[in-house]
VEXKETI-49872 format. One record per atom (N, C-alpha, C, O): residue in one letter; atom name; x, y, z. Coordinates in steps of 0.02 Angstrom, whole numbers, plus 50000, padded with zeros to 5 digits. Atoms other than C-alpha are relative to their C-alpha. Layout:
residu,atome,X,Y,Z
A,CA,X,Y,Z $
...
! end
This chain:
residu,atome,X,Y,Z
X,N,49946,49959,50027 $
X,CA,44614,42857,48096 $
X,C,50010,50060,50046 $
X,O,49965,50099,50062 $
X,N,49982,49934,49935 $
X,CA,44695,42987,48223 $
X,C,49999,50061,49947 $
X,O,50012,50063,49887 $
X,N,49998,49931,50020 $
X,CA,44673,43166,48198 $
X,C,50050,50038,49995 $
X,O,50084,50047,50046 $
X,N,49943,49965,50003 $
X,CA,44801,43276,48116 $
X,C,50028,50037,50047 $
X,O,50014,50003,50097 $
X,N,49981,49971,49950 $
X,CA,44882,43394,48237 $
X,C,49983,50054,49963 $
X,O,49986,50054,49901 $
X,N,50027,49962,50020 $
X,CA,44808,43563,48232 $
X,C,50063,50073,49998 $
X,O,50078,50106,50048 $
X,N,49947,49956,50012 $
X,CA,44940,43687,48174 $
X,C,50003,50077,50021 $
X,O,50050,50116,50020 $
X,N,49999,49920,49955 $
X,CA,44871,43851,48263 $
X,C,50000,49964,50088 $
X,O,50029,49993,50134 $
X,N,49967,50012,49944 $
X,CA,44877,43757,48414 $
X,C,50082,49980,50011 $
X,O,50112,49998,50062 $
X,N,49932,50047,50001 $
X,CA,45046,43668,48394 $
X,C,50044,50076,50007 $
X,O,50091,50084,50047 $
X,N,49958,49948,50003 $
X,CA,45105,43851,48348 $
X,C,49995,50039,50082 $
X,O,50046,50060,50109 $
X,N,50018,49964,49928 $
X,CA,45035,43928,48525 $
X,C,50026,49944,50041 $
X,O,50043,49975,50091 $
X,N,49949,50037,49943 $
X,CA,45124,43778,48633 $
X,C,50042,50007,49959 $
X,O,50003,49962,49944 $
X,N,49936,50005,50025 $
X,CA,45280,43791,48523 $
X,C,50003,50086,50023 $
X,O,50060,50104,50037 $
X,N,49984,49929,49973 $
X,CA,45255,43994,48577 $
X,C,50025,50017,50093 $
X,O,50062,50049,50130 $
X,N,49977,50009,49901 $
X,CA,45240,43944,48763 $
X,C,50056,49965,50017 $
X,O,50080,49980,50072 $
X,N,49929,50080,50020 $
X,CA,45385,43800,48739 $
X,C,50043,50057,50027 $
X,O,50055,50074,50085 $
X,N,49960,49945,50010 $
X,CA,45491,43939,48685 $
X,C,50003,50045,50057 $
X,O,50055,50049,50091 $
X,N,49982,49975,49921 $
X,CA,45450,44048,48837 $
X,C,50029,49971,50047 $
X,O,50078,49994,50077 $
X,N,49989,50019,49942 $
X,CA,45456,43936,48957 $
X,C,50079,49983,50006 $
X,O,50112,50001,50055 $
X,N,49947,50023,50005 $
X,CA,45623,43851,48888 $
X,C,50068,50068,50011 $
X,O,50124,50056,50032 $
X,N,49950,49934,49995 $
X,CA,45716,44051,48883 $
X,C,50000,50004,50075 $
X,O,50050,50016,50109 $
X,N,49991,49986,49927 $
X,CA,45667,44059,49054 $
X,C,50023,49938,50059 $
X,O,50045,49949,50115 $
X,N,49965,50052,49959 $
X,CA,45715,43891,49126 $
X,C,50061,49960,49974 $
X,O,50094,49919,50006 $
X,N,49951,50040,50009 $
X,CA,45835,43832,49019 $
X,C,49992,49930,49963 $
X,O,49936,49905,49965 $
X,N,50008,50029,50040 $
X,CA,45875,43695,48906 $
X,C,49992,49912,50080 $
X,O,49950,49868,50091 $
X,N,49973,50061,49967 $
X,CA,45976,43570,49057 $
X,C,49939,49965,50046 $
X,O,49913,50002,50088 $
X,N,50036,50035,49942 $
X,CA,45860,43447,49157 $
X,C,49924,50002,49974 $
X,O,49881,49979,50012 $
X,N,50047,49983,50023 $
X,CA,45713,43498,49030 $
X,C,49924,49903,50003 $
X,O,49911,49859,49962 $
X,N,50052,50058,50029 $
X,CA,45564,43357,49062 $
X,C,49932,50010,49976 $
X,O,49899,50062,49981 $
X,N,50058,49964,50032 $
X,CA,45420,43345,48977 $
X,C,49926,50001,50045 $
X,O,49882,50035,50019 $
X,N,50040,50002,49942 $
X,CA,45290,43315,49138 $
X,C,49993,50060,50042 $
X,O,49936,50076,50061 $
X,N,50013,49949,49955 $
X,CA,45337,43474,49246 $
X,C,50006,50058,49914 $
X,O,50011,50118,49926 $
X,N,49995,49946,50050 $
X,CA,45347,43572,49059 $
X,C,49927,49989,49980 $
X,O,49897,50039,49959 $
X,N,50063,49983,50040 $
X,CA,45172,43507,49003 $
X,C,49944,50039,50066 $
X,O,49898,50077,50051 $
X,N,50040,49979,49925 $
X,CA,45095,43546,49224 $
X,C,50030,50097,49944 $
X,O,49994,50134,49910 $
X,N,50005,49905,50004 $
X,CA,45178,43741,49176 $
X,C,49947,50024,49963 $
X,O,49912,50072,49979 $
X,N,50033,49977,50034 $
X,CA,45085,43741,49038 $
X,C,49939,50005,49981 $
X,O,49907,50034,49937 $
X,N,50094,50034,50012 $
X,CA,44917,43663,49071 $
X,C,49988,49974,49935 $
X,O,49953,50005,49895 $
X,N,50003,50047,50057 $
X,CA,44931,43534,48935 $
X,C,50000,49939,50045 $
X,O,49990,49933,50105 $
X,N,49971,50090,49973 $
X,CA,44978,43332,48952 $
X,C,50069,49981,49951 $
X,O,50077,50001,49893 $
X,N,49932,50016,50018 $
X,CA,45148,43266,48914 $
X,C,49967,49965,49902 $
X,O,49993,49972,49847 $
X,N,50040,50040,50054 $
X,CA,45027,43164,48778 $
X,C,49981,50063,49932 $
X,O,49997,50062,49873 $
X,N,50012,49947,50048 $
X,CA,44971,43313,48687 $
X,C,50062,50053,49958 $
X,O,50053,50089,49909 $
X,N,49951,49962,49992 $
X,CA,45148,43394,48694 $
X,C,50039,49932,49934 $
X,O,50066,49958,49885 $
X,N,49977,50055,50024 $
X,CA,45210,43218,48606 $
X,C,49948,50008,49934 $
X,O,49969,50007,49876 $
X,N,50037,50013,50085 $
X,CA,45061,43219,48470 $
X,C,50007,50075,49971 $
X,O,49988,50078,49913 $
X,N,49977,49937,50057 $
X,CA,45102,43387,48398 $
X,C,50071,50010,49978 $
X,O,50085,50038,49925 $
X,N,49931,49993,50028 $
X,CA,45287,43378,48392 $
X,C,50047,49936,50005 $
X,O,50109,49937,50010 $
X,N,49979,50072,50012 $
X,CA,45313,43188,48383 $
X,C,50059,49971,50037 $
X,O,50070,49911,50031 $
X,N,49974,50041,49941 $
X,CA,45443,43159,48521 $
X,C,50047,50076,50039 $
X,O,50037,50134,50020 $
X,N,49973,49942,49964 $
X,CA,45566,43275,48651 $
X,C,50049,50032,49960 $
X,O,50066,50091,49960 $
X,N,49945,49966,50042 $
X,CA,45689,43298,48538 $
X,C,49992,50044,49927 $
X,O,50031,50087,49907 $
X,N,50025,49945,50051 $
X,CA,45600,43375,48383 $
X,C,49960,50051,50043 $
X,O,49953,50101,50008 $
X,N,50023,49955,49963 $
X,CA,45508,43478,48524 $
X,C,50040,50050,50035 $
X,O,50018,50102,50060 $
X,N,49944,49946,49982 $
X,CA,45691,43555,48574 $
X,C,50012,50030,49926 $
X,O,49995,50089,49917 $
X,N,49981,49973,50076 $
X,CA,45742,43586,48386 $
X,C,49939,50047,49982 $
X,O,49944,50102,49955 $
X,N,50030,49921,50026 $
X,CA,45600,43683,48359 $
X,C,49981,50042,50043 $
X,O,49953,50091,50018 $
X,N,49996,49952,49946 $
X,CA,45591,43775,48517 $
X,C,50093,50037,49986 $
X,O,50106,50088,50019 $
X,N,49939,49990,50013 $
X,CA,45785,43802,48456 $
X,C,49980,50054,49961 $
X,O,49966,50113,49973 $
X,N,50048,49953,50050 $
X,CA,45719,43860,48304 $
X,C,49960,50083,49987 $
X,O,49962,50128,49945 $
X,N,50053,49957,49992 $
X,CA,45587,43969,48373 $
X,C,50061,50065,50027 $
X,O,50066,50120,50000 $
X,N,49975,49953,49952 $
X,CA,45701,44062,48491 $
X,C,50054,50034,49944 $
X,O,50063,50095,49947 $
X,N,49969,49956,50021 $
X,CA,45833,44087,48349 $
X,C,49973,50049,49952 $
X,O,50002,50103,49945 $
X,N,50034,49956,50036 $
X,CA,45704,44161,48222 $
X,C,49979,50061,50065 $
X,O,49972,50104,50022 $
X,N,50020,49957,49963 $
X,CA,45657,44279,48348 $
X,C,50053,50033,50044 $
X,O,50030,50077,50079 $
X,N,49929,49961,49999 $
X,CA,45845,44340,48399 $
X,C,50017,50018,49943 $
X,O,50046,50072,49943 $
X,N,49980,49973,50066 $
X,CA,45876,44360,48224 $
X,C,49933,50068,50003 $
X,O,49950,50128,50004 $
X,N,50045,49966,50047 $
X,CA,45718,44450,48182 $
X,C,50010,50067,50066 $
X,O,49993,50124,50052 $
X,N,49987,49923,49953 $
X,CA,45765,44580,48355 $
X,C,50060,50014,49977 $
X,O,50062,50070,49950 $
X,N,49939,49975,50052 $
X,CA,45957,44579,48280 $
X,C,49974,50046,49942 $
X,O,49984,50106,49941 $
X,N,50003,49963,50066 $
X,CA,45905,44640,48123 $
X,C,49935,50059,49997 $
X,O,49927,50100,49952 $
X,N,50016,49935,49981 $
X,CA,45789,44756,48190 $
X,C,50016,50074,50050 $
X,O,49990,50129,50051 $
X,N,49930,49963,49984 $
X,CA,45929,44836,48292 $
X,C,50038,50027,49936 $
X,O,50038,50088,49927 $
X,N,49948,49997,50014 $
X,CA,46055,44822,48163 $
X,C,49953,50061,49938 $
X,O,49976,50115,49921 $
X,N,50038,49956,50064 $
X,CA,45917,44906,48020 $
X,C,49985,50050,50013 $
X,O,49970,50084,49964 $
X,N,50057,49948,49970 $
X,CA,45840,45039,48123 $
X,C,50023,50070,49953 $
X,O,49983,50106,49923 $
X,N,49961,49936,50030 $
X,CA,45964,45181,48048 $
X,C,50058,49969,49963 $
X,O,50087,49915,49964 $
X,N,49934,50010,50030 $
X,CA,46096,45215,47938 $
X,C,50070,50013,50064 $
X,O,50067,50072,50083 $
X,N,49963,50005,49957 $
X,CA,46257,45189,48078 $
X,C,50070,50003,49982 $
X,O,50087,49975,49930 $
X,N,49952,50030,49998 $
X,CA,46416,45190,48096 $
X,C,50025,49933,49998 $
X,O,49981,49890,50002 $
X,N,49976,50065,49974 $
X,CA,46518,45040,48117 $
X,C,50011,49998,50060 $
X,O,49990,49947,50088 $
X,N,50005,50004,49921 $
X,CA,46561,45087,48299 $
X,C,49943,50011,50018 $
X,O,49930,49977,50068 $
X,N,50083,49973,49962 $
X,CA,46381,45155,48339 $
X,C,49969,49928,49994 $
X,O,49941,49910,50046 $
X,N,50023,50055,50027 $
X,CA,46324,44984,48256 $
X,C,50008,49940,50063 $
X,O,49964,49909,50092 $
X,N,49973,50038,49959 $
X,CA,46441,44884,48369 $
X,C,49968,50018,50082 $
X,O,49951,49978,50126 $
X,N,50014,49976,49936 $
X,CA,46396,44987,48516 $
X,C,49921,49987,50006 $
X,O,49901,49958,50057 $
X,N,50059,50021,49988 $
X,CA,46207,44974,48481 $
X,C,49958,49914,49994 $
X,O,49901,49899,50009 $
X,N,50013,50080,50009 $
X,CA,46196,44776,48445 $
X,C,50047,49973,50078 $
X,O,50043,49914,50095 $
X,N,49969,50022,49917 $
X,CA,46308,44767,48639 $
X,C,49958,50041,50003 $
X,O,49911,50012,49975 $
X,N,50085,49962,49951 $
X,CA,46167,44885,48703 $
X,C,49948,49968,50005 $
X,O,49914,49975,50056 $
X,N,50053,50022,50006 $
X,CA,46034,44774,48636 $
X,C,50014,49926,50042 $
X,O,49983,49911,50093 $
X,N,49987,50077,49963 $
X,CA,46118,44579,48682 $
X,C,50029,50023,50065 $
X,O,50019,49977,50104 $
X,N,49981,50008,49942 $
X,CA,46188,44629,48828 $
X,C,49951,50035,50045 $
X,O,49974,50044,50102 $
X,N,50059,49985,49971 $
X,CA,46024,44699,48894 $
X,C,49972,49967,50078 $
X,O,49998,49911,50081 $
X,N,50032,50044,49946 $
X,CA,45938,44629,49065 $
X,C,49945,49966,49955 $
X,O,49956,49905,49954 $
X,N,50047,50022,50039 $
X,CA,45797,44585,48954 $
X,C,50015,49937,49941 $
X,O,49977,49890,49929 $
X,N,49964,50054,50052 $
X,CA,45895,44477,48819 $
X,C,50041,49948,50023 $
X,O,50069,49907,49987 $
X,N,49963,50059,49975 $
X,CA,45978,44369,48949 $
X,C,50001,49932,49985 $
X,O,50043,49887,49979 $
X,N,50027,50065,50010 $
X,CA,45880,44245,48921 $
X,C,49990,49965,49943 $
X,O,49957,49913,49944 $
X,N,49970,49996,50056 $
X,CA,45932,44242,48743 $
X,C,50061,49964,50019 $
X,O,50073,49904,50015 $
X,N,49937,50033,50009 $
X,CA,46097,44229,48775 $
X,C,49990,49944,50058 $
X,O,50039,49907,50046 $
X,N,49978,50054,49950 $
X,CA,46095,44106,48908 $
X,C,49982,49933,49967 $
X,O,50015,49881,49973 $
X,N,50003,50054,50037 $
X,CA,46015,43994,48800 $
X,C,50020,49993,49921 $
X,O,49989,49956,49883 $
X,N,49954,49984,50064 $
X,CA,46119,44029,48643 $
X,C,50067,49959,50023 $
X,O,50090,49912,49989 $
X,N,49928,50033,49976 $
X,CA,46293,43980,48763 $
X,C,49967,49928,50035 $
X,O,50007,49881,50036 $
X,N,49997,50083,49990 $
X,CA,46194,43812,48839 $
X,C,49993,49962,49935 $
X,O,50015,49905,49934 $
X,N,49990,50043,50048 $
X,CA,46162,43763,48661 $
X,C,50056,50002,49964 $
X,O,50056,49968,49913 $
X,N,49917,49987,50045 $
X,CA,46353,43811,48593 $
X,C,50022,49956,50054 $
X,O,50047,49909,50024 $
X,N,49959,50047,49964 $
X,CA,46420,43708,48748 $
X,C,49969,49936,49983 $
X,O,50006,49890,49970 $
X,N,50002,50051,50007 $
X,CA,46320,43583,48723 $
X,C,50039,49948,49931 $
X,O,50070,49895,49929 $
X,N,49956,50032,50045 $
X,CA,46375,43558,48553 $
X,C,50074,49994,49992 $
X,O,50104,49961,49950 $
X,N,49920,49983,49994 $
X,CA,46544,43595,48583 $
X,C,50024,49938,50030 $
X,O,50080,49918,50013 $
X,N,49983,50052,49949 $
X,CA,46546,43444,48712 $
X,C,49987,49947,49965 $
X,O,50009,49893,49985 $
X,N,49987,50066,50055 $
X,CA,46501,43330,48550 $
X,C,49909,49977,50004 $
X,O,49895,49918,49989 $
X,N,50069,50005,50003 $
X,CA,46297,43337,48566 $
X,C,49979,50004,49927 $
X,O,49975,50059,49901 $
X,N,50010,50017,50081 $
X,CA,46257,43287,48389 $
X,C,49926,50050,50004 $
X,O,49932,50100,49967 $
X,N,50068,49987,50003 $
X,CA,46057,43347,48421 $
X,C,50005,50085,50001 $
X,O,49961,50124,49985 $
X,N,49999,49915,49990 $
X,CA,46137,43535,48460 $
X,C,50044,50016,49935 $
X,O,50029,50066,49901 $
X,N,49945,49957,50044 $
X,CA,46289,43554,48333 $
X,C,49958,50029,49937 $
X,O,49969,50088,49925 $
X,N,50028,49971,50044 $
X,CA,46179,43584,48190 $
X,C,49954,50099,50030 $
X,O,49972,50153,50006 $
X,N,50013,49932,49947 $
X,CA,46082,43746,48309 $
X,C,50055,50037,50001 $
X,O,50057,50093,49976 $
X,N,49944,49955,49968 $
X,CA,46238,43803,48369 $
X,C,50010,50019,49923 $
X,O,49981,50070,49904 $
X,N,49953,49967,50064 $
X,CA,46330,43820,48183 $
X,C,49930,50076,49979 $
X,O,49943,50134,49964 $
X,N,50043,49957,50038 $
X,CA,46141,43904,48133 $
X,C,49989,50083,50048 $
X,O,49960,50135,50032 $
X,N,50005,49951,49960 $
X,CA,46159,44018,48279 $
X,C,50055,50049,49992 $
X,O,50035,50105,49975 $
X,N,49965,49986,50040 $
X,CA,46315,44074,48238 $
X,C,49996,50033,49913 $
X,O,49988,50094,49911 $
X,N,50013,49991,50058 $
X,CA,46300,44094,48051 $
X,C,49942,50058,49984 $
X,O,49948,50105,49944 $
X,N,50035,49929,50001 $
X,CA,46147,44204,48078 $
X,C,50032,50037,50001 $
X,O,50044,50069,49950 $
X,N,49967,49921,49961 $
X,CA,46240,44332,48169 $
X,C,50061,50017,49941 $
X,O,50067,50075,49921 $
X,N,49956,49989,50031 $
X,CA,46388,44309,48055 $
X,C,49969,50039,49899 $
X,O,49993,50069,49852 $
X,N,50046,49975,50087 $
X,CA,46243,44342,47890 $
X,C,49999,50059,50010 $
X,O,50013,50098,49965 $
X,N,50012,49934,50010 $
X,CA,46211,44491,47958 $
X,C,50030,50025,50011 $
X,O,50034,50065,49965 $
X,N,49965,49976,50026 $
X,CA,46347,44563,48015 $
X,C,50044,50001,49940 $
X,O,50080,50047,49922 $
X,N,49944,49987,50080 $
X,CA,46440,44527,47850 $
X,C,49954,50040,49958 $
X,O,49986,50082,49926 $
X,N,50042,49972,50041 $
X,CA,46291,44597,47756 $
X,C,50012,50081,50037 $
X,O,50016,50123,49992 $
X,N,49997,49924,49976 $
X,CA,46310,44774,47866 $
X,C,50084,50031,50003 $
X,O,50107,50088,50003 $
X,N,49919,49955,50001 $
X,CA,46506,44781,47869 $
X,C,50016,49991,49928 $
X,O,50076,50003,49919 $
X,N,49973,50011,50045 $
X,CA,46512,44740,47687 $
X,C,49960,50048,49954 $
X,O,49967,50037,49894 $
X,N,50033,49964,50040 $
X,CA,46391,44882,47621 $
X,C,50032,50051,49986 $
X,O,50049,50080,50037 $
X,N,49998,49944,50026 $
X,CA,46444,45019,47525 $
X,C,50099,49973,49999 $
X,O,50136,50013,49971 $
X,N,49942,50009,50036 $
X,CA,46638,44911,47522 $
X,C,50014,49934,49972 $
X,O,50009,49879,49999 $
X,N,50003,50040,50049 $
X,CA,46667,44820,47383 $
X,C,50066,49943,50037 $
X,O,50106,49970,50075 $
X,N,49965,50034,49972 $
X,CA,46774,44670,47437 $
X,C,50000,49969,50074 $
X,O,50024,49914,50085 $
X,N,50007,50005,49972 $
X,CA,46731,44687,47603 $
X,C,50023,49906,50059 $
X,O,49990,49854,50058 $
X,N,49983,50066,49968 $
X,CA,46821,44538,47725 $
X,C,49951,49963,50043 $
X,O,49920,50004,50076 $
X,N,50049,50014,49977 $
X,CA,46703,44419,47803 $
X,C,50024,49981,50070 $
X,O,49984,49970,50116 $
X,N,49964,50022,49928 $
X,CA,46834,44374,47953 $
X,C,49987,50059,50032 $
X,O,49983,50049,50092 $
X,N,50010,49962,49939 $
X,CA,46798,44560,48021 $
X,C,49913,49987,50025 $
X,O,49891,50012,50077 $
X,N,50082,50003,49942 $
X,CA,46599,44514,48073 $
X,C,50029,49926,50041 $
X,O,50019,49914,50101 $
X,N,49994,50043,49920 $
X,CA,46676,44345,48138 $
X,C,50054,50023,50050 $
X,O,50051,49977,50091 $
X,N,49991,49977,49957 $
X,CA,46787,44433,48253 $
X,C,49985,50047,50052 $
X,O,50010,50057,50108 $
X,N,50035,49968,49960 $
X,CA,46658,44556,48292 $
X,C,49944,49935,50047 $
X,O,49919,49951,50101 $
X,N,50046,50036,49970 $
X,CA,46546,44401,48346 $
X,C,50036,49948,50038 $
X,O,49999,49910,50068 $
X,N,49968,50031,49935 $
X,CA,46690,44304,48456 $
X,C,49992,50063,50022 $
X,O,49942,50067,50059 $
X,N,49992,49950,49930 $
X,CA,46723,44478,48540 $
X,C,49932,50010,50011 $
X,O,49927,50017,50072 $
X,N,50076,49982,49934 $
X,CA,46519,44511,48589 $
X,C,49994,49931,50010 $
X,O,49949,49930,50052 $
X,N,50019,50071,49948 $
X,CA,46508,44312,48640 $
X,C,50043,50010,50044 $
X,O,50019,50014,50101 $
X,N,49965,50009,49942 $
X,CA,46661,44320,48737 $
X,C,49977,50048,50059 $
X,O,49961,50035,50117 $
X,N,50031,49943,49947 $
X,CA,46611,44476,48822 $
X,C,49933,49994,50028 $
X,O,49921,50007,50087 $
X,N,50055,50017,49969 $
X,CA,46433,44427,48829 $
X,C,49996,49938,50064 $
X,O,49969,49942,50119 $
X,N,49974,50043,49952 $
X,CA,46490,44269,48912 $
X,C,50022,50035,50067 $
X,O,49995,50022,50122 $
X,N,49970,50015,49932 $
X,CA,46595,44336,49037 $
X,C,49923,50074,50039 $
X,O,49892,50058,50090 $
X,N,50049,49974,49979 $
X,CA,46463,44465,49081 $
X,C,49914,49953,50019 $
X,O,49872,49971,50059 $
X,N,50049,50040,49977 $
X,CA,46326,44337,49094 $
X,C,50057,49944,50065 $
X,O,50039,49897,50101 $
X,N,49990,50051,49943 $
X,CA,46432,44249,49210 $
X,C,50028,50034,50060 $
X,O,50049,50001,50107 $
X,N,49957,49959,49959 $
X,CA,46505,44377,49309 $
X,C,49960,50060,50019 $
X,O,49978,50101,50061 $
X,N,50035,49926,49983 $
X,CA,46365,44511,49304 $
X,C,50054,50082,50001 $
X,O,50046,50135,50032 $
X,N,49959,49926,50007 $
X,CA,46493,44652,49268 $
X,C,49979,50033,49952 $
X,O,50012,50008,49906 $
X,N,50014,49980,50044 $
X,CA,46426,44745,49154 $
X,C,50047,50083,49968 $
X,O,50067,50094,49911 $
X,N,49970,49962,49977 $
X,CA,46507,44901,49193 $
X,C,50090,49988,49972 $
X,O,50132,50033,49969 $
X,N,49924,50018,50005 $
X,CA,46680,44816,49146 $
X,C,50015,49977,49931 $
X,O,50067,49988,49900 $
X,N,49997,50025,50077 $
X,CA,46629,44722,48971 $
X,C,49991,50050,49973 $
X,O,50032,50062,49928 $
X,N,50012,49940,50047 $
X,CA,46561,44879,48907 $
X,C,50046,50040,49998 $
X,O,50048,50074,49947 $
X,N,49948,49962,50016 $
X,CA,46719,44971,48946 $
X,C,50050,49960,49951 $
X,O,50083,49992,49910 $
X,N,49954,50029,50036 $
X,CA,46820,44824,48868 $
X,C,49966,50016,49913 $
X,O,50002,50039,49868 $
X,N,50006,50002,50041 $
X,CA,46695,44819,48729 $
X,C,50014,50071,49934 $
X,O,50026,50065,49874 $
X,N,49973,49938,50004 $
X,CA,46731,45011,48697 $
X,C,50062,50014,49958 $
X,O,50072,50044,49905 $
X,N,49926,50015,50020 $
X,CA,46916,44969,48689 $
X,C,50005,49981,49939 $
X,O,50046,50011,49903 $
X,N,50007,50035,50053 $
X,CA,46870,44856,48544 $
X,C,49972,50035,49965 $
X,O,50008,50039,49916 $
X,N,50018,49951,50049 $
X,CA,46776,44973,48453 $
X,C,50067,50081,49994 $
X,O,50086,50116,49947 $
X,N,49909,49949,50016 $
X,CA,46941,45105,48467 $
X,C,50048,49985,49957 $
X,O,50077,50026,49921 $
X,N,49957,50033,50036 $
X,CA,47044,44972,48391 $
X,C,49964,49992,49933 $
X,O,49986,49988,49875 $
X,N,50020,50022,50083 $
X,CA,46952,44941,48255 $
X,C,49978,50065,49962 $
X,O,49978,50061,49901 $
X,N,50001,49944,50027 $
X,CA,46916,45103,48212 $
X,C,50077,50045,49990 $
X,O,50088,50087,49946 $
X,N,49933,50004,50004 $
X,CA,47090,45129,48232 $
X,C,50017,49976,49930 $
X,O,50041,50008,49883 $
X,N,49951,50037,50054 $
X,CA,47136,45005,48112 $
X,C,49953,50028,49914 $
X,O,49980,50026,49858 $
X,N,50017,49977,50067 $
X,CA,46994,45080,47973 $
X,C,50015,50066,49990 $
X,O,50010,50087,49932 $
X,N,49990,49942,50008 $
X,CA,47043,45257,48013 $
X,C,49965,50060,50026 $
X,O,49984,50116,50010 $
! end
């Protein structure tokens, strides 16, 4: 009778997974030069998370519990404005340090976007985070509160994060993103 898989290990390669995968990326991912990084065997990598594809989903997983849980320790830290809010959640994702966040946030939204059944579920949950919490922070203290203004705050920091991860301007999104916080403060007063 084979031996269960040991769940404080499984959790410490699903910790390294997760690194390694923010830093190289989802595309071209095999499991031979991922188990050599890690000083494992492709075999051991297979008996704790039972094949490659439940070994991306919860490296998916991993990486979005752990953007949420830095989101919402951004978004909680103080009581904020709504522009200070906006301005300090683009201070935090658009970071040098969080790249590697977003970069693998937009290969798993393209992928699903391109009709990858194994990502669309990720992508919607990646999404939907961001959209929980901002609706939960733009909807405090007003009753009624619309839930379309956090999803237009979360196309305008993807789009901007996008073109700044692809363009390295940073300097240029943050003035646009600026703009966008004018207008909308504009439009509440």
């Amino acid at each position: 009778m084979a031996r269960p898989p040991d769940p404080r290990r499984r959790a410490r390669t699903l910790t390294a997974v997760t690194d390694y995968v923010l830093e190289h990326g989802l595309a071209g991912l095999s499991l031979r030069p991922l188990a050599e990084a890690l000083g494992t065997s492709t075999r051991m990598l297979l008996y704790d998370f039972g094949s490659k594809e439940a070994l991306i989903l919860a490296v998916l997983a991993e990486a979005r519990r752990r953007e949420s849980a830095l989101l919402a320790e951004a978004a909680a830290s103080r009581e904020i404005s709504r522009a200070d809010l906006i301005r300090a959640v683009w201070g935090w994702a658009s970071a040098p340090e969080r790249s590697r966040f977003m970069r693998l946030f937009f290969e798993v939204y393209v992928q699903s976007v391109s009709g990858s059944p194994e990502y669309s579920e990720q992508a919607r949950a990646m999404v939907t985070d961001w959209l929980t919490q901002f609706a939960r922070v733009f909807s405090a203290g007003a009753p009624g509160a619309d839930p379309a203004e956090a999803t237009l705050l979360i196309a305008v920091l993807r789009g901007l994060l996008l073109d700044q991860l692809s363009t390295g301007d940073t300097a240029r999104t943050t003035r646009a993103l600026e703009r966008f916080v004018r207008l909308l403060s504009d439009v509440h007063g």
